[in-house]
mmCIF file of the N, C-alpha and C atoms, coordinates in Angstrom:
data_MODEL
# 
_entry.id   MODEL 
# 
loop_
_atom_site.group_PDB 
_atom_site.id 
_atom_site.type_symbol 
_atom_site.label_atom_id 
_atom_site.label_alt_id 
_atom_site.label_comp_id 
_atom_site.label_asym_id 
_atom_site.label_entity_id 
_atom_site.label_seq_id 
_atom_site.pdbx_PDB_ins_code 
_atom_site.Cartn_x 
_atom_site.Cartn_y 
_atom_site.Cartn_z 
_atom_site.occupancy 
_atom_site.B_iso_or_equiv 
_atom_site.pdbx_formal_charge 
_atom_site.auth_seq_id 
_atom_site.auth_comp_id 
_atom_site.auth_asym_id 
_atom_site.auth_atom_id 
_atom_site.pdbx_PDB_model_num 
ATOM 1   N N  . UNK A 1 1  ? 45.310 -7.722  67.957 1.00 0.00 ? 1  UNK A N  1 
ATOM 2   C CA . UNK A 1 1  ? 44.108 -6.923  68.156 1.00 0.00 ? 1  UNK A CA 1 
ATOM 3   C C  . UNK A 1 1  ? 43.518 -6.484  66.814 1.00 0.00 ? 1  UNK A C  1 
ATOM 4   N N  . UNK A 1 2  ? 44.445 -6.110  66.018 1.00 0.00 ? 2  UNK A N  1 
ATOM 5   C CA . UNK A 1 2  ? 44.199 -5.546  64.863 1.00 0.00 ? 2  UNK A CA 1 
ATOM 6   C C  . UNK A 1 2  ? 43.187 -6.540  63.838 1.00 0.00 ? 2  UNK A C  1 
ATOM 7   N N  . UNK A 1 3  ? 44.168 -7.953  63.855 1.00 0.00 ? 3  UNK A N  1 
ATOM 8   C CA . UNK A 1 3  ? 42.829 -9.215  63.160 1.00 0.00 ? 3  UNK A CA 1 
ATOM 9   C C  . UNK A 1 3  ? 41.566 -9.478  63.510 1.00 0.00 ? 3  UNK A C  1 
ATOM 10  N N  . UNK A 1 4  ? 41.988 -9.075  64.932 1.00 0.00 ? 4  UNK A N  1 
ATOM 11  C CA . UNK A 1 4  ? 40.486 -9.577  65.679 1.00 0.00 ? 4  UNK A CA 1 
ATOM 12  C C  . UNK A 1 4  ? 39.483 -9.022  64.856 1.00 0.00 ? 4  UNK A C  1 
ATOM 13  N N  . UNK A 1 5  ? 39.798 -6.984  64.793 1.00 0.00 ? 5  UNK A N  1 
ATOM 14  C CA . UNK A 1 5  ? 39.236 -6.150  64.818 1.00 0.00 ? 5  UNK A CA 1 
ATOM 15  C C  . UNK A 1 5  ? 38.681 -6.766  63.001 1.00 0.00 ? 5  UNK A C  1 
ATOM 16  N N  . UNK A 1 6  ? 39.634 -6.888  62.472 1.00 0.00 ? 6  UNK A N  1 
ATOM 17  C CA . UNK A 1 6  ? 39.341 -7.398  61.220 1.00 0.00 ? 6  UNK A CA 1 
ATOM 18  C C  . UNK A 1 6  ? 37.985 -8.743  60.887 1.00 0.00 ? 6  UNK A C  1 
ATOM 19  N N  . UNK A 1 7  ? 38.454 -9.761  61.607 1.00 0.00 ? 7  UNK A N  1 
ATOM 20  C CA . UNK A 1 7  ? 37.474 -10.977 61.877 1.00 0.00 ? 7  UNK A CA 1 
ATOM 21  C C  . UNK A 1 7  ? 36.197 -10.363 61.907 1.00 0.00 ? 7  UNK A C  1 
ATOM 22  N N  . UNK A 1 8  ? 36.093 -9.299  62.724 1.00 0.00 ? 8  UNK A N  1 
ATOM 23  C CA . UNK A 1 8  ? 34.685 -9.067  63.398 1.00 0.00 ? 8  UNK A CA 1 
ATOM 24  C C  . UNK A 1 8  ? 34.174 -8.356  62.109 1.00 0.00 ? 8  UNK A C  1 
ATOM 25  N N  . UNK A 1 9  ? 34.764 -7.133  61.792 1.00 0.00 ? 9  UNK A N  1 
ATOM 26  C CA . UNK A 1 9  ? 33.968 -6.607  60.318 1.00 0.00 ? 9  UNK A CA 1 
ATOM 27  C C  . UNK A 1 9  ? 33.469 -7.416  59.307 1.00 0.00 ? 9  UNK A C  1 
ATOM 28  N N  . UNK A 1 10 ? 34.224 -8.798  59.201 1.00 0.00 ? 10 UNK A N  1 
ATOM 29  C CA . UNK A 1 10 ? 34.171 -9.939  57.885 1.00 0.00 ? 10 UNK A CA 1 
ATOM 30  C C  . UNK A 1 10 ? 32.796 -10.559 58.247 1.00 0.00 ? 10 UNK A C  1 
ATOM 31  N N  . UNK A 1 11 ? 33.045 -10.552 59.781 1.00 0.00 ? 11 UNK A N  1 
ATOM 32  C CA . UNK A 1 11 ? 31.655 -11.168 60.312 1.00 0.00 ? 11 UNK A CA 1 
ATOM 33  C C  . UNK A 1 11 ? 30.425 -10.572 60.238 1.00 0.00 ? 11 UNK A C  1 
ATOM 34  N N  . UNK A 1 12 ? 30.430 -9.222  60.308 1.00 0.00 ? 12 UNK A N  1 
ATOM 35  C CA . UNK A 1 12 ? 29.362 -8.363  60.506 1.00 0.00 ? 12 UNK A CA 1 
ATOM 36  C C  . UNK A 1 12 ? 28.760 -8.397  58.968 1.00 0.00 ? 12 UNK A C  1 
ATOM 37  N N  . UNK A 1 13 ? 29.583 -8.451  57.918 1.00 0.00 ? 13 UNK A N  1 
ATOM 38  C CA . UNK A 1 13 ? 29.785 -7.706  56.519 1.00 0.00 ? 13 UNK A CA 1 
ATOM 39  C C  . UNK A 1 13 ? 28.776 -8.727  56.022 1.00 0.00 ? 13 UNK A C  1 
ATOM 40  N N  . UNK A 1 14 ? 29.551 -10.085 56.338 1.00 0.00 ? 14 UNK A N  1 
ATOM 41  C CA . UNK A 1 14 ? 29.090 -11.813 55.497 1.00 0.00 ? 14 UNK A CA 1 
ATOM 42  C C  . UNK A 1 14 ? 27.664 -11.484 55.904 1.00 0.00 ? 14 UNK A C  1 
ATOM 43  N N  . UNK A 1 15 ? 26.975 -11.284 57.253 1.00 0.00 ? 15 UNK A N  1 
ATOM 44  C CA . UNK A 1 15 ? 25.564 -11.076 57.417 1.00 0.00 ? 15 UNK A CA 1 
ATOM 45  C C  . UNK A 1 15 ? 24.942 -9.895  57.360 1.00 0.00 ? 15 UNK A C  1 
ATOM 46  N N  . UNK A 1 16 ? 25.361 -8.740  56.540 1.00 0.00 ? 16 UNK A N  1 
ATOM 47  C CA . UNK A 1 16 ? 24.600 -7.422  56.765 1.00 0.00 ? 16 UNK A CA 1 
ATOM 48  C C  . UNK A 1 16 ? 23.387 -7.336  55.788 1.00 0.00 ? 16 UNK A C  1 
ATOM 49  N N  . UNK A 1 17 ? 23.282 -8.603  54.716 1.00 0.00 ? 17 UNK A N  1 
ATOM 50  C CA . UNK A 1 17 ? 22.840 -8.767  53.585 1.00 0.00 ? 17 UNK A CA 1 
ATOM 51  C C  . UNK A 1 17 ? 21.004 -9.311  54.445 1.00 0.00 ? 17 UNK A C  1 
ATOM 52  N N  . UNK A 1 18 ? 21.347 -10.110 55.296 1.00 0.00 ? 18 UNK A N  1 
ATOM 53  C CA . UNK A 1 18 ? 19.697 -10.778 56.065 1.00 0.00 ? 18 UNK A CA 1 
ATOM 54  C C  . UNK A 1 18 ? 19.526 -9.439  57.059 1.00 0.00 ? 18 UNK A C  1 
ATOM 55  N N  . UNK A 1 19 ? 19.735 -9.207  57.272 1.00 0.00 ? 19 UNK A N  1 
ATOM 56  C CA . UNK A 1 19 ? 19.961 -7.402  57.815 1.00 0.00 ? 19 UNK A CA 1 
ATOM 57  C C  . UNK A 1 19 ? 18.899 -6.734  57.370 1.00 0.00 ? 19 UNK A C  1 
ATOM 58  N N  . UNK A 1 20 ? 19.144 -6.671  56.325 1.00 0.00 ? 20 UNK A N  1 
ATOM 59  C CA . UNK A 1 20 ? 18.370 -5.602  55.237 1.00 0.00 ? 20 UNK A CA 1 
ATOM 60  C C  . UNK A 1 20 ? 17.031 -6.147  54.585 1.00 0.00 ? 20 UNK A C  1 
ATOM 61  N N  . UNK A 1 21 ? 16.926 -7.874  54.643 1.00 0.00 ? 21 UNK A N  1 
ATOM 62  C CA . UNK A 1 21 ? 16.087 -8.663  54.145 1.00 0.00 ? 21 UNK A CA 1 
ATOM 63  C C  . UNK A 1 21 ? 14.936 -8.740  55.196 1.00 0.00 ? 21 UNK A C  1 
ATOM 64  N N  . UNK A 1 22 ? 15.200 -8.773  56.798 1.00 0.00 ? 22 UNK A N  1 
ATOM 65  C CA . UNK A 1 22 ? 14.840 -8.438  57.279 1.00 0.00 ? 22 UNK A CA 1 
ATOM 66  C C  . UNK A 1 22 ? 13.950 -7.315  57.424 1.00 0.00 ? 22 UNK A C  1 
ATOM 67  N N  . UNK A 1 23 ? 14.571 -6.272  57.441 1.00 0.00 ? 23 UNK A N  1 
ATOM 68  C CA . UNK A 1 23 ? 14.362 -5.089  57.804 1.00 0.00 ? 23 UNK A CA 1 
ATOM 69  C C  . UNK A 1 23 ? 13.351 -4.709  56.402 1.00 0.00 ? 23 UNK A C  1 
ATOM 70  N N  . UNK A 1 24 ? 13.696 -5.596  55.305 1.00 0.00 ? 24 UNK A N  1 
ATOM 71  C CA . UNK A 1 24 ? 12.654 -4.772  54.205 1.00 0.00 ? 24 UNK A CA 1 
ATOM 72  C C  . UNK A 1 24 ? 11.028 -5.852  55.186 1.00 0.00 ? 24 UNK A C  1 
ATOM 73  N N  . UNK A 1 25 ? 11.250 -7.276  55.178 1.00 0.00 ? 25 UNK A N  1 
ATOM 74  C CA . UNK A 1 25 ? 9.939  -7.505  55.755 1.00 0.00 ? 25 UNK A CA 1 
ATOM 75  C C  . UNK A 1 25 ? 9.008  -6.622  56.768 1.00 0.00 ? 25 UNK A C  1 
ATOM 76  N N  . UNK A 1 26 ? 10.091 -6.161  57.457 1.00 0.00 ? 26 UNK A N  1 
ATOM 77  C CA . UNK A 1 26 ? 9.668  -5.618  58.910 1.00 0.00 ? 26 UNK A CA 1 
ATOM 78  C C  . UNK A 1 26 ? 8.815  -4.290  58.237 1.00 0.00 ? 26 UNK A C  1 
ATOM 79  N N  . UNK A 1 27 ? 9.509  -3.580  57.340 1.00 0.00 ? 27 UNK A N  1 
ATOM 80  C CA . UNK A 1 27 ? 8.933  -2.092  56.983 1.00 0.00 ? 27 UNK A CA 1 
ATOM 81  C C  . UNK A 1 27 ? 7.428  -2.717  55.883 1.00 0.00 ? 27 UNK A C  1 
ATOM 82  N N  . UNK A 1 28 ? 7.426  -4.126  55.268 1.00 0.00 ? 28 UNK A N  1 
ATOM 83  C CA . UNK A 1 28 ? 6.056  -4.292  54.756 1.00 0.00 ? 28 UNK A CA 1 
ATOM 84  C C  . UNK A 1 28 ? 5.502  -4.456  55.235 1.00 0.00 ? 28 UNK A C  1 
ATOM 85  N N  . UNK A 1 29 ? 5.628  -5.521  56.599 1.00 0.00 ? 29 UNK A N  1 
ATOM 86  C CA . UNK A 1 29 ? 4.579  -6.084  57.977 1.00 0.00 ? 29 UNK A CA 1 
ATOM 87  C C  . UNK A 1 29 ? 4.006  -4.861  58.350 1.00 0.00 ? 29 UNK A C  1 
ATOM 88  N N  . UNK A 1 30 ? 5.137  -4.197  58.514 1.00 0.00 ? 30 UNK A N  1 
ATOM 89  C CA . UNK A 1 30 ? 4.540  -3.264  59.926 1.00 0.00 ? 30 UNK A CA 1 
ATOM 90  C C  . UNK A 1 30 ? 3.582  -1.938  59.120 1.00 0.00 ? 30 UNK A C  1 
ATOM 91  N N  . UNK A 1 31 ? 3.659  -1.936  57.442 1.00 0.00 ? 31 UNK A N  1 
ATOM 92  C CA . UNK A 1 31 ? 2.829  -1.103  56.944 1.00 0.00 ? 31 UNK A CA 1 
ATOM 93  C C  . UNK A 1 31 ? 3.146  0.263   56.653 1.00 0.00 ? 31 UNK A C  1 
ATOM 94  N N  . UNK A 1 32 ? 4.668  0.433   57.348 1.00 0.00 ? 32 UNK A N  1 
ATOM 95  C CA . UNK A 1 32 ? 5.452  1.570   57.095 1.00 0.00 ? 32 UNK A CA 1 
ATOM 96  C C  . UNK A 1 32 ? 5.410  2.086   55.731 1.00 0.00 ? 32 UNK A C  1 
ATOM 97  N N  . UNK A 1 33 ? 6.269  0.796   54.915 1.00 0.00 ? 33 UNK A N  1 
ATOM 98  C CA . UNK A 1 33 ? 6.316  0.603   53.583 1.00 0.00 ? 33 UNK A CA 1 
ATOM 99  C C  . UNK A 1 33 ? 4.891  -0.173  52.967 1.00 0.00 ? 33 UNK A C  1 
ATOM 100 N N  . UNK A 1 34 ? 4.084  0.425   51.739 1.00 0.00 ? 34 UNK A N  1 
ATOM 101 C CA . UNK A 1 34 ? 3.150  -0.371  51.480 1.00 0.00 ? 34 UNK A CA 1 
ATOM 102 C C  . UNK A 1 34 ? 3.216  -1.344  50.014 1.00 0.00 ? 34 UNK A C  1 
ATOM 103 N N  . UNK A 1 35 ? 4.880  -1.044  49.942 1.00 0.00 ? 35 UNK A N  1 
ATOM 104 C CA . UNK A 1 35 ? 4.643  -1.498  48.480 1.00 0.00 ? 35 UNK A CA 1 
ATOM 105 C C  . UNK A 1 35 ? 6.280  -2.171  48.313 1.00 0.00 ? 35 UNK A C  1 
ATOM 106 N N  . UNK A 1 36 ? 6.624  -2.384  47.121 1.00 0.00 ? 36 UNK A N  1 
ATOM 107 C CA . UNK A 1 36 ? 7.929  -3.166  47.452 1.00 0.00 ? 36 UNK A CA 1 
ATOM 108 C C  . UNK A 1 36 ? 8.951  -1.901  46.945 1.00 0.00 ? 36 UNK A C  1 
ATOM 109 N N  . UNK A 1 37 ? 8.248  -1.245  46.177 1.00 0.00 ? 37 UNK A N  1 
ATOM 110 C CA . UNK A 1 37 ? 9.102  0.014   45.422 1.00 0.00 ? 37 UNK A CA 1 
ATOM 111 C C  . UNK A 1 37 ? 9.566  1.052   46.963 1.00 0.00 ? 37 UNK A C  1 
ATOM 112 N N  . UNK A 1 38 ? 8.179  1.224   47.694 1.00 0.00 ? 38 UNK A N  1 
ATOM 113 C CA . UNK A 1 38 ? 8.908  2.113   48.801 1.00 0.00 ? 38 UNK A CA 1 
ATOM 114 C C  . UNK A 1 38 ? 9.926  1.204   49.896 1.00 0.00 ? 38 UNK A C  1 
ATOM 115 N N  . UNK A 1 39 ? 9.787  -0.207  49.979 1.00 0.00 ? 39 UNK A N  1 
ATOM 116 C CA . UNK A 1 39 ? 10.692 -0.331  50.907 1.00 0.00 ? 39 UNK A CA 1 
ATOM 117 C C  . UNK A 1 39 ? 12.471 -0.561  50.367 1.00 0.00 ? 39 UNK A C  1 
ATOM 118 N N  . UNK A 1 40 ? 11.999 -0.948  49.032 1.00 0.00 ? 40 UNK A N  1 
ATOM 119 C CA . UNK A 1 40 ? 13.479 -0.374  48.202 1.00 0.00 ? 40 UNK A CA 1 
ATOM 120 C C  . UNK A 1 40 ? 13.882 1.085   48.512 1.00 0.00 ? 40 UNK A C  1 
ATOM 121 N N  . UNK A 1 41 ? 12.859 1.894   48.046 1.00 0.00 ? 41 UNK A N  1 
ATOM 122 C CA . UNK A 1 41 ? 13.863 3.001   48.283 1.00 0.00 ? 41 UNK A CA 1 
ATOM 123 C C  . UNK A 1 41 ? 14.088 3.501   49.740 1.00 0.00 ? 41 UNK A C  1 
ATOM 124 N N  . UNK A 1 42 ? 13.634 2.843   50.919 1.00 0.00 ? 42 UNK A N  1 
ATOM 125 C CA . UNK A 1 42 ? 13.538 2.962   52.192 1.00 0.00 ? 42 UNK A CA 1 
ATOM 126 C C  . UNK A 1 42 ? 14.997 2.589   52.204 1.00 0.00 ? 42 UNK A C  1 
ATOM 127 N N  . UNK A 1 43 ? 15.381 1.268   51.881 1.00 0.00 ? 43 UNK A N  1 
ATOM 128 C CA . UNK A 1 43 ? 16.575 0.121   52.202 1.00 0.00 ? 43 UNK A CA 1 
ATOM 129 C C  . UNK A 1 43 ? 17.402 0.490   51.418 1.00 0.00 ? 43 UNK A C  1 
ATOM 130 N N  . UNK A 1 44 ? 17.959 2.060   50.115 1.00 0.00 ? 44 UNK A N  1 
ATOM 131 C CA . UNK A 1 44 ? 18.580 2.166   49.314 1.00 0.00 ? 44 UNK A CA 1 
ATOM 132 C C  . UNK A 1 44 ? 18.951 0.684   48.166 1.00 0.00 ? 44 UNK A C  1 
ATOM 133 N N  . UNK A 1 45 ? 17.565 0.156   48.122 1.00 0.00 ? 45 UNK A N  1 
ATOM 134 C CA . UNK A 1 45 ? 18.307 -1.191  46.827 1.00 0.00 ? 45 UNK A CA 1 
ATOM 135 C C  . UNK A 1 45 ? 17.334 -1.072  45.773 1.00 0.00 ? 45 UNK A C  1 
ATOM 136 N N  . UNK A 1 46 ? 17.801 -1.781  44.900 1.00 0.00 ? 46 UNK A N  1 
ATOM 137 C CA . UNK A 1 46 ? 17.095 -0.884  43.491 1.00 0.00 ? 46 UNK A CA 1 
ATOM 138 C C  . UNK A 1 46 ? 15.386 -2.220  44.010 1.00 0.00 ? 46 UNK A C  1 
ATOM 139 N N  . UNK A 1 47 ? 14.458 -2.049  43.313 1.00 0.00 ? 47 UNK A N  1 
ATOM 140 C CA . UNK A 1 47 ? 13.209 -2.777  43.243 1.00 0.00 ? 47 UNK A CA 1 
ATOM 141 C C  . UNK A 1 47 ? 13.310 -4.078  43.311 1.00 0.00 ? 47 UNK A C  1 
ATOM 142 N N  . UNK A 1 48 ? 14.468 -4.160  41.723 1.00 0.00 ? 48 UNK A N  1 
ATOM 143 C CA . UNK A 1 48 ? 14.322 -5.666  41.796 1.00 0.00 ? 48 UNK A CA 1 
ATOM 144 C C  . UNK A 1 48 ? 14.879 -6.408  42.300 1.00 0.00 ? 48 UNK A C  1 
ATOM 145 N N  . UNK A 1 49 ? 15.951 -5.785  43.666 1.00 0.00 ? 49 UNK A N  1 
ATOM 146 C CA . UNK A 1 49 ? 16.874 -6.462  44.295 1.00 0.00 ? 49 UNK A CA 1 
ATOM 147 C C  . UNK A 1 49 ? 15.674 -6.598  45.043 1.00 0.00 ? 49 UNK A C  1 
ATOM 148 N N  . UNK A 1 50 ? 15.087 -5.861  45.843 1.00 0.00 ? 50 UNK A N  1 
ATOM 149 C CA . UNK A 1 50 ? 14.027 -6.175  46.593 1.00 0.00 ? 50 UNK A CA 1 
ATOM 150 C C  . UNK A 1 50 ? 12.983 -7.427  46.642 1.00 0.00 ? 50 UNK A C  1 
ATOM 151 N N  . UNK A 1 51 ? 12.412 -7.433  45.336 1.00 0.00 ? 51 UNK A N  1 
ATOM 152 C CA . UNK A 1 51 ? 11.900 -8.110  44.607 1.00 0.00 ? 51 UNK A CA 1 
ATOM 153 C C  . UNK A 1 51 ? 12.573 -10.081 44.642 1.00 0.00 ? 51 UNK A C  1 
ATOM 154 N N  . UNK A 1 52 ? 13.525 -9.687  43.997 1.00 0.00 ? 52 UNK A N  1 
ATOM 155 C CA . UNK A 1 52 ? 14.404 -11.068 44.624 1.00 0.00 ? 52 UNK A CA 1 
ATOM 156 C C  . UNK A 1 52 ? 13.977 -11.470 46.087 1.00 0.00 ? 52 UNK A C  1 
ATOM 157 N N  . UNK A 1 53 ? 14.663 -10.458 47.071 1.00 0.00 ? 53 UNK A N  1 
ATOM 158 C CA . UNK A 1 53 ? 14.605 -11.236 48.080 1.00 0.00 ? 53 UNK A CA 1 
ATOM 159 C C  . UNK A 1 53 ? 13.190 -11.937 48.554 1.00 0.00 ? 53 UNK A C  1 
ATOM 160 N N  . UNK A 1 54 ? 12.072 -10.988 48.323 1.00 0.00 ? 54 UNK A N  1 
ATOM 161 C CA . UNK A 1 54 ? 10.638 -11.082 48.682 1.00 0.00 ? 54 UNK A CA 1 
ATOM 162 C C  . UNK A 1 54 ? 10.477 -12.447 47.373 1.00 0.00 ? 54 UNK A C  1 
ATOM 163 N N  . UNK A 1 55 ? 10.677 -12.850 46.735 1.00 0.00 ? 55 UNK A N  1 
ATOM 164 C CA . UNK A 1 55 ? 10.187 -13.846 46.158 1.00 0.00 ? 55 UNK A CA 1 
ATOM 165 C C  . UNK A 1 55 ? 11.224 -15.011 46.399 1.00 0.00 ? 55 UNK A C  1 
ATOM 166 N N  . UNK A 1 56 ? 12.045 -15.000 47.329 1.00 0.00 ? 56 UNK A N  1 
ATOM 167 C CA . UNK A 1 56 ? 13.059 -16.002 47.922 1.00 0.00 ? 56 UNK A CA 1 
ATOM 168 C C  . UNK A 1 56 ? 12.431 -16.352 49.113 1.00 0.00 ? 56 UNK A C  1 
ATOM 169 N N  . UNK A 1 57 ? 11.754 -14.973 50.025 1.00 0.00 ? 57 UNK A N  1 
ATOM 170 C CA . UNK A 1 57 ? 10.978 -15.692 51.495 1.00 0.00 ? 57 UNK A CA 1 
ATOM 171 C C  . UNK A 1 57 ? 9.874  -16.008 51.069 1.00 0.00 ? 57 UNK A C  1 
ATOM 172 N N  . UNK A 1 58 ? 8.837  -15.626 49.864 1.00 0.00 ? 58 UNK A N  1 
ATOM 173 C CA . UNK A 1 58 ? 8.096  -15.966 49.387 1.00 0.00 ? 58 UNK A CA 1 
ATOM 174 C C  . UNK A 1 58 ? 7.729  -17.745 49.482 1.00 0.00 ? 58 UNK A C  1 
ATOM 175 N N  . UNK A 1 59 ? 9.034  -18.068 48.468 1.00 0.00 ? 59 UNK A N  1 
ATOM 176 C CA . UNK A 1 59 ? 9.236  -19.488 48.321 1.00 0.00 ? 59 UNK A CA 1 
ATOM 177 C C  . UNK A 1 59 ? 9.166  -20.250 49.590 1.00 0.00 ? 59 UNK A C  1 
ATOM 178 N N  . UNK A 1 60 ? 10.037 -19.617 50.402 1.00 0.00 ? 60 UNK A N  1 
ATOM 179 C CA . UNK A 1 60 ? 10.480 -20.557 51.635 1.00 0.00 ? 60 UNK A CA 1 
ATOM 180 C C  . UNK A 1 60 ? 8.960  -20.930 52.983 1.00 0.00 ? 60 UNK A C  1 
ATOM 181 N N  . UNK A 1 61 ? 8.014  -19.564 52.701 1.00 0.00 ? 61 UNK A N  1 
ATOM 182 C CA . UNK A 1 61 ? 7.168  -19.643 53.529 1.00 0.00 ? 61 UNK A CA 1 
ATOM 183 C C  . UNK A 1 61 ? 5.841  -20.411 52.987 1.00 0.00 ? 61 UNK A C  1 
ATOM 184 N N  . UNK A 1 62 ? 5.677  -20.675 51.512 1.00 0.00 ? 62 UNK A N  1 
ATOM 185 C CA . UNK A 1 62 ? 5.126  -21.488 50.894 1.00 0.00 ? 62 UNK A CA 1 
ATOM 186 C C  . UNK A 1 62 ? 5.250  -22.856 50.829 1.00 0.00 ? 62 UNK A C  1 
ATOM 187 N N  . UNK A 1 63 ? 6.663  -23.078 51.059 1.00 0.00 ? 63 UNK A N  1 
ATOM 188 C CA . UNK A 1 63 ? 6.917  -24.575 50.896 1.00 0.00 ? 63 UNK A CA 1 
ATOM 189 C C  . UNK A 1 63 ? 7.516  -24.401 49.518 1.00 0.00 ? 63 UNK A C  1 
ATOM 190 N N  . UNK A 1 64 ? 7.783  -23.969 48.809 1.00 0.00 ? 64 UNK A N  1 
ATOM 191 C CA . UNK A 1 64 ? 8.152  -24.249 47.551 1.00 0.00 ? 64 UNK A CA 1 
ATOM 192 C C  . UNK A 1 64 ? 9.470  -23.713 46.627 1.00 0.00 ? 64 UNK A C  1 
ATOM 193 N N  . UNK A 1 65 ? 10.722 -23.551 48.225 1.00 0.00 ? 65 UNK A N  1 
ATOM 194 C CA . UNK A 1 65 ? 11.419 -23.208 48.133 1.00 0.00 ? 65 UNK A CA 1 
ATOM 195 C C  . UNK A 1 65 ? 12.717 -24.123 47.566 1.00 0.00 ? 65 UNK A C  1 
ATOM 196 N N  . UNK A 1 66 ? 12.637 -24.960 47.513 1.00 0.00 ? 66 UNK A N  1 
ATOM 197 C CA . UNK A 1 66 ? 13.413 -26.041 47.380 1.00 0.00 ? 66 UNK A CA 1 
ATOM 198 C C  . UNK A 1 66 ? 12.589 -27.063 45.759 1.00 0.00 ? 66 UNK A C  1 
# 
């Protein structure tokens, strides 16, 4: 029971990262957040972690991710 319980946190943990990548889009879409600085400090991550991710979906929704 105890591994299981373990498995499942490893599982939750490995994806909590699109979680948050998510959740920063959702707070720019939706206008909550209007800038990338407030949805950093919304999501506790510094700017330019933010920043990263938004210029990673950036790429991908452009085509010019690869």
């Amino acid at each position: 029971m105890i591994e299981e319980d373990v498995k499942e946190l490893k599982k939750r943990h490995r994806y909590s990262h699109l979680f948050h990548r998510a959740r920063m889009l959702r707070l720019l879409k939706s206008g909550e957040c209007k800038n990338l600085s407030e949805a950093a400090e919304a999501l506790g991550y510094s700017w330019r972690q933010c920043q990263r991710w938004f210029a990673a979906y950036d790429g991908v929704v452009s085509g010019s991710f690869w």
